[in-house]
C-alpha positions as CSV (number, residue, x, y, z in Angstrom):
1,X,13.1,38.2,-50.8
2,X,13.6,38.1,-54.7
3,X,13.0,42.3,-54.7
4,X,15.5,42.5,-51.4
5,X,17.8,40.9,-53.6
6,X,17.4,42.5,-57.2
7,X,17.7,45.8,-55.2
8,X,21.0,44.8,-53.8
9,X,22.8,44.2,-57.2
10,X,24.3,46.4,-59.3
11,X,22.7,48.0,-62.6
12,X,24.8,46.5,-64.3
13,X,24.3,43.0,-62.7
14,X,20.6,43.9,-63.1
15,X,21.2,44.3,-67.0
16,X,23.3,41.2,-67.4
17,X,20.6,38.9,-65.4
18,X,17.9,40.5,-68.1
19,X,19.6,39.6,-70.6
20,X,20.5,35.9,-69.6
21,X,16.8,35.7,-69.0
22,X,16.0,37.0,-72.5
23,X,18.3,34.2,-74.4
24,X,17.4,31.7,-72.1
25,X,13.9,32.3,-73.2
26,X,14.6,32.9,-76.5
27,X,16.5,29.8,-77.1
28,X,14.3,27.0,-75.1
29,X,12.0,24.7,-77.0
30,X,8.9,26.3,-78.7
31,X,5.7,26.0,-77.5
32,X,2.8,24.6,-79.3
33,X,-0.4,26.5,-78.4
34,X,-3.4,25.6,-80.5
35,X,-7.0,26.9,-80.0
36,X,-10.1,26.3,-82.2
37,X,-12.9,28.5,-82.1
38,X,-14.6,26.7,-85.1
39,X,-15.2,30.3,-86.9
40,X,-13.6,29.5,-89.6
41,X,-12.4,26.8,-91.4
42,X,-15.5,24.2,-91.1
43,X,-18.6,23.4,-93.0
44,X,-21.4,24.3,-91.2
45,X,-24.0,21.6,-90.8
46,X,-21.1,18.8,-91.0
47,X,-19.1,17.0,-88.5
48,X,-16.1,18.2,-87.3
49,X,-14.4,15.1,-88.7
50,X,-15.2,16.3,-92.2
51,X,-12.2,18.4,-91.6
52,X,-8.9,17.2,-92.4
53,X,-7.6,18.2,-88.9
54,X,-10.4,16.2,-87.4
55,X,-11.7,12.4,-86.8
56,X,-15.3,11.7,-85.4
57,X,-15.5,8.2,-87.1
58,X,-18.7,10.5,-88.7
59,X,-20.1,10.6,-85.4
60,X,-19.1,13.6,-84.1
61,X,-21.1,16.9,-83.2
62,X,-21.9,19.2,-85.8
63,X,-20.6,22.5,-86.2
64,X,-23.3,24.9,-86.2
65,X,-23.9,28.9,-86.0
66,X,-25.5,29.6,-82.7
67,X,-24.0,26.5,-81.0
68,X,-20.8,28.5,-79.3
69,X,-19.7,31.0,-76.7
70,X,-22.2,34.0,-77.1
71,X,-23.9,32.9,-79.9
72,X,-20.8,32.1,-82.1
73,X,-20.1,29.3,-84.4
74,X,-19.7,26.0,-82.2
75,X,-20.4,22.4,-81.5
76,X,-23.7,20.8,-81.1
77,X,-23.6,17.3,-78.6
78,X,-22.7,14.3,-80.1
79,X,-21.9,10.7,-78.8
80,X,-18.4,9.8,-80.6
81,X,-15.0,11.1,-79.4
82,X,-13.5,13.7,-81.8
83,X,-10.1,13.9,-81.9
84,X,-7.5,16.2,-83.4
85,X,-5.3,14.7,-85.4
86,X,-3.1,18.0,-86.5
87,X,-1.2,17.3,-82.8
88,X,0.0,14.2,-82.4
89,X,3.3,13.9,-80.1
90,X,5.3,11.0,-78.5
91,X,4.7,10.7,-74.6
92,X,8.3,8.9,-74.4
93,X,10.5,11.1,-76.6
94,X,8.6,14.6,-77.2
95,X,8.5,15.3,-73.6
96,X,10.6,15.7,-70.7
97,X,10.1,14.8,-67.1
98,X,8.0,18.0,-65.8
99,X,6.6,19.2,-70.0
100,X,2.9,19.4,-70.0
101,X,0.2,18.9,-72.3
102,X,-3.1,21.1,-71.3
103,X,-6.5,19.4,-73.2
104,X,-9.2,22.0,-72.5
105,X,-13.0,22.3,-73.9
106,X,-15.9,24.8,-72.9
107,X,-19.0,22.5,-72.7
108,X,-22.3,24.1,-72.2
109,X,-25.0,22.8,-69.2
110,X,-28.5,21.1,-70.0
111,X,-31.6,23.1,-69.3
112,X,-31.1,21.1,-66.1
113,X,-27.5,21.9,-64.9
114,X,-26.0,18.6,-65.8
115,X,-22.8,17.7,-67.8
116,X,-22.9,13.6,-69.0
117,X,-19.9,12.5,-69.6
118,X,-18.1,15.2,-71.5
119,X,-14.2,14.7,-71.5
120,X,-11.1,16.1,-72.8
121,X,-8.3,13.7,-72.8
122,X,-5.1,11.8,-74.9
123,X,-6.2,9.5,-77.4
124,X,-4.0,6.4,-78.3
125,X,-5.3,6.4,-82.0
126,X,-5.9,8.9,-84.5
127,X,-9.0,7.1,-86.5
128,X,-11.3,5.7,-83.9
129,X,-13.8,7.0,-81.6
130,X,-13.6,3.7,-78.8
131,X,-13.6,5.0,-75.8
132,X,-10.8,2.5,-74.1
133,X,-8.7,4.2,-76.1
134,X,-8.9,7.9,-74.1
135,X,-6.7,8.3,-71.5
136,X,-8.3,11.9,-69.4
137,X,-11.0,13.2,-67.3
138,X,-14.3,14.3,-67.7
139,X,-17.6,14.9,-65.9
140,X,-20.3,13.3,-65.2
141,X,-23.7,12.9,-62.7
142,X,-23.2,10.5,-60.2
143,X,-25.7,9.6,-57.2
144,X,-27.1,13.1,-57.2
145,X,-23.8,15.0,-57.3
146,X,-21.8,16.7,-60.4
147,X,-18.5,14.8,-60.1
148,X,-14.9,15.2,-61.9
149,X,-13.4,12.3,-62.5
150,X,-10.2,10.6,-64.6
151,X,-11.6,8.4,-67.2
152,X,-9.2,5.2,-68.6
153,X,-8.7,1.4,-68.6
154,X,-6.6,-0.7,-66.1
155,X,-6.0,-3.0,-68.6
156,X,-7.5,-1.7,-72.7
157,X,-10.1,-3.2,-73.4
158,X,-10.1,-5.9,-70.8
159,X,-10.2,-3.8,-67.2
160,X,-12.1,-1.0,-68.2
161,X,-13.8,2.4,-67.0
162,X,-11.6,3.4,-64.5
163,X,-12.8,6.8,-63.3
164,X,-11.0,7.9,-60.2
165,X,-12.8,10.8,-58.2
166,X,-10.8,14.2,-58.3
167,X,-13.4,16.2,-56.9
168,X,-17.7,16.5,-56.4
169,X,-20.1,18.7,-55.9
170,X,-23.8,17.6,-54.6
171,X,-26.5,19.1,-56.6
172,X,-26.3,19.9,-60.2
173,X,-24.7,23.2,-62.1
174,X,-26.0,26.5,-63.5
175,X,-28.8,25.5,-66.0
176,X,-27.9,26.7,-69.4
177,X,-24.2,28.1,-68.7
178,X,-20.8,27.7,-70.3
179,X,-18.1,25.8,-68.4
180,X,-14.7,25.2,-69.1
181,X,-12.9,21.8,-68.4
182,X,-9.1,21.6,-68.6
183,X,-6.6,18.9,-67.7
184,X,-3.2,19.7,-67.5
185,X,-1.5,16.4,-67.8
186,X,2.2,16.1,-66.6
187,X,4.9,13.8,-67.4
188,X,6.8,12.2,-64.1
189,X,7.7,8.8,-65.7
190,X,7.7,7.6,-69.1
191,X,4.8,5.1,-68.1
192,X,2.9,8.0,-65.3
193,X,1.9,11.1,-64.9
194,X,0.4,14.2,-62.7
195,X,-3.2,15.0,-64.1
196,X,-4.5,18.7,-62.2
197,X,-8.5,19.3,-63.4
198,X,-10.8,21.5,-63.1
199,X,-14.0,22.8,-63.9
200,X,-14.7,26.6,-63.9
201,X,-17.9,28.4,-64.6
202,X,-18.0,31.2,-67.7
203,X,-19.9,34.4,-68.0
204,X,-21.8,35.2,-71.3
205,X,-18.5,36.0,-73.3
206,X,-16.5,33.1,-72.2
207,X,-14.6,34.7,-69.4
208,X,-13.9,32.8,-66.1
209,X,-16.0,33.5,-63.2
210,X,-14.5,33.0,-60.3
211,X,-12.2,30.1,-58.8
212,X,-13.4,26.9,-60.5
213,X,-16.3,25.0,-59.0
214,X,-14.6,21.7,-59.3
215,X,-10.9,21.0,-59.1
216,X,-8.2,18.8,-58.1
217,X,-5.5,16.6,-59.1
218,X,-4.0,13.0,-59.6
219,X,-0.4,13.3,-58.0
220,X,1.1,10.3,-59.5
221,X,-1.2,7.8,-61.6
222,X,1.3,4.9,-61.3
223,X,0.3,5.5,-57.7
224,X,-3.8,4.4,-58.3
225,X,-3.9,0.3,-57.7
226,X,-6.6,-0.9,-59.5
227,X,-7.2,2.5,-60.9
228,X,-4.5,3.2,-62.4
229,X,-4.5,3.5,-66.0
230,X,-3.0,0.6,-68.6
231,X,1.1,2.0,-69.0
232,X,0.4,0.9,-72.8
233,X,-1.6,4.1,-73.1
234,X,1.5,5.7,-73.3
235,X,3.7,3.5,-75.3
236,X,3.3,5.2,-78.8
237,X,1.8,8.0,-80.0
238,X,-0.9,10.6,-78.6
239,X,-3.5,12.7,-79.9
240,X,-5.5,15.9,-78.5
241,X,-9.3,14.5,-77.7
242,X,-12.7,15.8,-76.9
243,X,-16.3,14.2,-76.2
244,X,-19.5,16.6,-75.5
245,X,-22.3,13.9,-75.1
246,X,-24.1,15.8,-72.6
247,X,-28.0,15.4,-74.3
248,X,-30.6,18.4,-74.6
249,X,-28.7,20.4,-77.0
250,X,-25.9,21.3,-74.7
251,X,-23.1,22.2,-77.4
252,X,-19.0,22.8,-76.8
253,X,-16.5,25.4,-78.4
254,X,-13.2,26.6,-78.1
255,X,-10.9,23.3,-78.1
256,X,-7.6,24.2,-77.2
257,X,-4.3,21.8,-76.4
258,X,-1.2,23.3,-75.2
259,X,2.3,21.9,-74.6
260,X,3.6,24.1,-71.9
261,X,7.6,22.9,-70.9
262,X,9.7,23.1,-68.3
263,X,12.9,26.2,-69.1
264,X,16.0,26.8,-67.1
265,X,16.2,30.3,-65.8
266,X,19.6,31.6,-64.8
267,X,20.0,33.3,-61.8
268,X,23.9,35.1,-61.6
269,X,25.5,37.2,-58.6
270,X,28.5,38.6,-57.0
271,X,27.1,39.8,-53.5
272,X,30.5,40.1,-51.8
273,X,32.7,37.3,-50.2
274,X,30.7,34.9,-47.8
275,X,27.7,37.1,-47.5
276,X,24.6,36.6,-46.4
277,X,23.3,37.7,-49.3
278,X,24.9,35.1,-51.4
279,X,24.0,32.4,-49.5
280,X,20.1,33.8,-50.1
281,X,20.2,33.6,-53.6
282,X,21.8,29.5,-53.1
283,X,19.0,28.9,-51.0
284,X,16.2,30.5,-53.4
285,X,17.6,29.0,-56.4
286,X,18.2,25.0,-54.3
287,X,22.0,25.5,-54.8
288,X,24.8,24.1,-52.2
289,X,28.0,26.2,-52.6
290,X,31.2,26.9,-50.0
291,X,30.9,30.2,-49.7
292,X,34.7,30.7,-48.5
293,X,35.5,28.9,-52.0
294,X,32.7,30.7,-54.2
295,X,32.2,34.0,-54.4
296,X,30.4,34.2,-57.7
297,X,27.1,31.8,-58.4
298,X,26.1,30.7,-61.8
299,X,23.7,27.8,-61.8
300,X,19.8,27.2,-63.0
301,X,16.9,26.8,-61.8
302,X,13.9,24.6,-63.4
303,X,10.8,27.3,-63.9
304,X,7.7,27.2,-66.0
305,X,6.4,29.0,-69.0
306,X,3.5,29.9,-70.6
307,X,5.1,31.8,-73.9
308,X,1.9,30.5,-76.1
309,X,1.4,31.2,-80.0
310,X,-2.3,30.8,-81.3
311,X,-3.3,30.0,-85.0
């Protein structure tokens, strides 16, 4: 229907809808797209919390040269959450209703297929490693399957280890290969959200293969009961976070977090009085008009975007 439509206006309606769209684009809030590839930047042999960006609580994983995506620089497994302290951002006042914040890792399997407990997530705190304090999902073995799960407390500290299932597997993964685990976490309230994981095999550069092998999402997490994570979690401030405890040397690389918001696209026409063809663009943009009254539309429509900037 939208080519029917953009073929039926004029060129210089064409022009003029372009155009819109350009400022409209131009002028919505910036993205923040950071990714790490660890190339650069860190000591080898140290923690990544010896960087200033960083905090492992000197736990975290190494960086080291072999460790990453085709034998680059990367991450070897470590037991303590690392967390990126460069990003912090307010879940109550730096987002609207419908922004999201993508946490993604690649995580390497065990000479046995298995990821342990390897997460990406929001952490409450910016200089400890507790885990009560990471509000995200991970994956983890479970009674013979490979399952993707949200990871949080009901209450901090008190009601702990909630880990809802989002999707399973039976069996273990590719021995050996690189996987990549995002969450794209959604703001619907200032005390819920939308959390849409997944888990998706990589080929020896790092490039998806395939639809991912695990995936699925959260639709509300207000909506859980007993699962549902602590609303405190997002009272103050959060911070990027990442755990790669899988054992047996399986490393991680390439963290990446990524504020993708919500921008109005403009959609304008003249398509003669009471047409049909005005009353096509209402419906496809959700807008009630009287089309003996109207005969021109301006109005906007909520859309995504993905403009991303990489340092």
């Amino acid at each position: 229907m939208i080519g029917n439509l953009v073929k039926k206006t004029s060129w210089g309606l064409r022009f003029l809808l372009i155009a819109l769209g350009i400022f409209l684009s131009a002028n919505a809030a910036a993205e923040d797209f950071n990714s790490k590839d660890f190339e650069s930047g860190f000591t080898l042999g140290a923690t990544i919390g010896s960087h200033p960006d960083w905090f492992d609580g000197n736990g975290g994983p190494l960086v080291t040269t072999g460790s990453g995506v085709a034998g680059s620089i990367g991450l070897d497994s470590a037991g303590a959450i690392f967390t990126w302290t460069a990003h912090p951002f307010i879940w109550s006042s730096d987002l609207d209703t419908d922004d999201t914040i993508v946490v993604q890792l690649d995580f390497k399997t065990s000479s046995g297929g298995i990821l342990d407990d390897d997460r990406v997530g929001l952490m409450t705190a910016s200089d400890d490693t507790d885990s009560d304090l990471i509000f995200g999902v991970q994956v983890d073995p479970e009674d013979g399957n490979i399952r993707l799960e949200g990871y949080w407390d009901h209450q901090i500290s008190v009601d702990e280890d909630k880990r809802p299932v989002i999707d399973e597997i039976a069996g273990n993964l590719t021995p050996a290969t690189w996987y990549r685990l995002r969450a794209e976490i959604t703001k619907l309230t200032d005390t819920s959200a939308r959390i849409d994981a997944s888990l998706t095999e990589l080929d020896a550069s790092g490039d998806p293969v395939g639809p991912p092998v695990l995936s699925g999402t959260i639709d509300d997490t207000s909506m859980l009961g007993n699962d549902a994570p602590d609303v405190a979690y997002f009272a103050d401030t959060f911070w990027p976070a990442y755990k790669n405890h899988t054992t047996e040397g399986a490393p991680a690389d390439n963290a990446v977090v990524s504020f993708l918001p919500t921008v109005l696209f403009a959609a304008i026409g003249d398509y003669g009085y009471n047409s049909s063809d005005e009353q096509d663009v209402a419906n496809l943009i959700n807008f009630s008009f009287l089309p003996d009254v109207i005969d021109f539309i301006v109005t906007t429509a909520r859309h995504p975007r993905t403009r991303s900037r990489r340092r």
